[in-house]
C-alpha positions, 0 to 999 in steps of 0.5 A: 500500500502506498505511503499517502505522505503530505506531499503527495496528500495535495495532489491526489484527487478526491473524486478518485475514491478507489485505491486500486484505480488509483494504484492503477494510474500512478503505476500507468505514470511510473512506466513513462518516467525515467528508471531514476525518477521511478526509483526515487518515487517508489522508495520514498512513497511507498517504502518511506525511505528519507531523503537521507536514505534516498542520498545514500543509495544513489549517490545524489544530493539532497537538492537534486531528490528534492527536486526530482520529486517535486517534479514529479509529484507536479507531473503526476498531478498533471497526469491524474488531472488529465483524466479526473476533473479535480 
């Protein structure tokens, strides 16, 4: 089960009520990112590793995962809108 963090809390719509649809959809947005942004997604969000953990296993900066989360939250919310009106 996905780890619903306040980051991700913002940009989930509501009228998306079941989690397997919902599952569905982020899994359809994972297979169109980069193998390293979907890294990054999938051991933050659902495992809950910390930005620190996520710094130690790839070698990146804490600036640089930042980042490429929040962008891809914003591409997620992009994609889910495009299917659900919000």
């Amino acid at each position: 089960m996905w780890n619903w963090s306040n980051e991700l809390q913002n940009i989930i719509p509501d009228k998306v009520e079941r989690e397997s649809l919902l599952t569905e959809l982020i899994n359809e947005f994972l297979e169109k990112e980069r193998a390293q942004d979907r890294y990054l997604f999938v051991h933050r969000y659902w495992f809950g590793e910390s930005i620190e953990e996520l710094c130690g296993q790839t070698g990146y900066g804490a600036s640089r995962i930042k980042s490429s989360l929040f962008r891809m939250r914003k591409r997620l919310k992009n994609y889910l809108e495009g299917r659900y009106r919000i």
